[in-house]
C-alpha positions as CSV (number, residue, x, y, z in Angstrom):
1,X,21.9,29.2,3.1
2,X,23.5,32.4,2.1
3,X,25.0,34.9,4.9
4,X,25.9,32.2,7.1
5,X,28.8,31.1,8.2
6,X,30.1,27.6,7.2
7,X,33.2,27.1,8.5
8,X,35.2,28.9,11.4
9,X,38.6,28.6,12.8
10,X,39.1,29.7,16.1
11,X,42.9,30.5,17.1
12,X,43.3,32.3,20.2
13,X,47.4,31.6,20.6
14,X,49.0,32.0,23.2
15,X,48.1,35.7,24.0
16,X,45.6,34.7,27.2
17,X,48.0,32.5,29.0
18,X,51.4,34.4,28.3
19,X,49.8,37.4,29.6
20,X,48.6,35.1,33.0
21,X,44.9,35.3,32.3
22,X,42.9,32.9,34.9
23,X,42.2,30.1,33.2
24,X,38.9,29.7,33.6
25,X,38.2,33.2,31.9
26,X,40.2,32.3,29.4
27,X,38.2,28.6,28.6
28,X,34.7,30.5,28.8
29,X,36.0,32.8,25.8
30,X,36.8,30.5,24.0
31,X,33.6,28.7,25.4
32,X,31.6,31.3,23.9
33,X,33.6,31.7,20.8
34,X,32.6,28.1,20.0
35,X,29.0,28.4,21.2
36,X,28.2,31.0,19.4
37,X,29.8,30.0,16.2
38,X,28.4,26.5,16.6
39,X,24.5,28.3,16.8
40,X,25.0,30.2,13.9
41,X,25.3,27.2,12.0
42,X,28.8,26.5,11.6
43,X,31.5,24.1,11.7
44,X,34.8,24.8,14.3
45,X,38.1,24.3,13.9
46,X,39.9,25.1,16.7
47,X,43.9,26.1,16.5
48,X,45.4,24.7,19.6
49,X,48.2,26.5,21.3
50,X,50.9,25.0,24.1
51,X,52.4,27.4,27.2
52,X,56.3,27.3,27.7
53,X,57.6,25.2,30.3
54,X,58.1,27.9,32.8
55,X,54.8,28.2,33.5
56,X,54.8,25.4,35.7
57,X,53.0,22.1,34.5
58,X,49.8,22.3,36.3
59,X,49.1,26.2,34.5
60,X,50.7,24.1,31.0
61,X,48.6,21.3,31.6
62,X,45.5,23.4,32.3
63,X,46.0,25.5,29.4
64,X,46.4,23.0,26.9
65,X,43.6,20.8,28.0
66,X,41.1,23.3,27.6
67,X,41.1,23.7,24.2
68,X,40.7,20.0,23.9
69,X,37.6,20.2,27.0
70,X,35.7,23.3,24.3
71,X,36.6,20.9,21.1
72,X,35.1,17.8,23.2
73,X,32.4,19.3,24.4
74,X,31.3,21.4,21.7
75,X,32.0,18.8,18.7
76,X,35.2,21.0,17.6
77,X,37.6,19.8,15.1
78,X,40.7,20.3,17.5
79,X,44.5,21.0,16.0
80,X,46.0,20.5,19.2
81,X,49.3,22.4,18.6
82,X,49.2,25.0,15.6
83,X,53.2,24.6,15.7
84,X,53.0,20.6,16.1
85,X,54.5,20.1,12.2
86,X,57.7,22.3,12.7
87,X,60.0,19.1,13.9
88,X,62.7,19.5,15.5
89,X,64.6,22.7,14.5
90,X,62.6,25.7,15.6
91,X,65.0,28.2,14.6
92,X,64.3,28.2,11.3
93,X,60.5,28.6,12.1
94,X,60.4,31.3,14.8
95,X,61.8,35.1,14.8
96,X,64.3,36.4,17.1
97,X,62.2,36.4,20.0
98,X,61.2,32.6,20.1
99,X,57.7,33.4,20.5
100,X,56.4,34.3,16.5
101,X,56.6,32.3,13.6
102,X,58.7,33.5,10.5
103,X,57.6,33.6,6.6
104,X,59.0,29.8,6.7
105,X,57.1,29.0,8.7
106,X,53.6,29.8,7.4
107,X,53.4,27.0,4.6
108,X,53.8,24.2,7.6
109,X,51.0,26.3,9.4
110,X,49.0,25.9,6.3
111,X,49.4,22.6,5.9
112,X,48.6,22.3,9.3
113,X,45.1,23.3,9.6
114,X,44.4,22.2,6.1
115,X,44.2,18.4,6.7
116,X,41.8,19.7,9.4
117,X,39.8,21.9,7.6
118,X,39.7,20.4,4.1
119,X,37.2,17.1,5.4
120,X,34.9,20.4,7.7
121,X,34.6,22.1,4.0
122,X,32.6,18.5,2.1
């Protein structure tokens, strides 16, 4: 059907959680983000993001299990870590300030979601 949407990818990063938004507020947007998506017809991908350590583990742990709580519930396709290909030597993937990724570092990204969102496109 023309006009509606087939396919979306949700990626929220890490915005919600770095800036110490309540958890909960942050699940039910991205909740309704998936709700809404999913009742217009289309398929979800969501882009999974991970806090840093200092957060404590129980705000980490929280954080990272709701995307896979929306995904589950919802009947998301779930990247569980947008960064999860990058192996072990950041540096080369992320600017000065540790946070963004650089121009290398958008092919792995790619690649990333592609093997997820190729099979939601058939």
């Amino acid at each position: 059907m023309a006009g509606k949407p087939r396919v979306v990818v949700v990626g929220l990063g890490g915005n919600d959680g770095l800036r110490g938004l309540e958890l909960k507020a942050s699940e039910e947007n991205l909740r309704q983000i998936v709700r809404k998506s999913k009742d217009a017809g289309a398929s979800v991908l969501l882009l999974g993001m991970l806090m840093p350590p200092n957060y404590g583990p129980q705000y980490t742990g929280e954080f990272e299990r709701a995307f896979a709580e929306v995904a589950k519930r919802h009947g998301a396709a779930l990247l569980p870590f947008l960064f999860e290909d990058f192996g072990g030597d950041w540096r080369d993937f992320f600017q000065l300030d540790g946070i963004h990724p650089t121009e290398a570092a958008q092919p792995v990204m790619l690649e990333s979601v592609w093997k997820r969102l190729r099979p939601l496109l058939r």
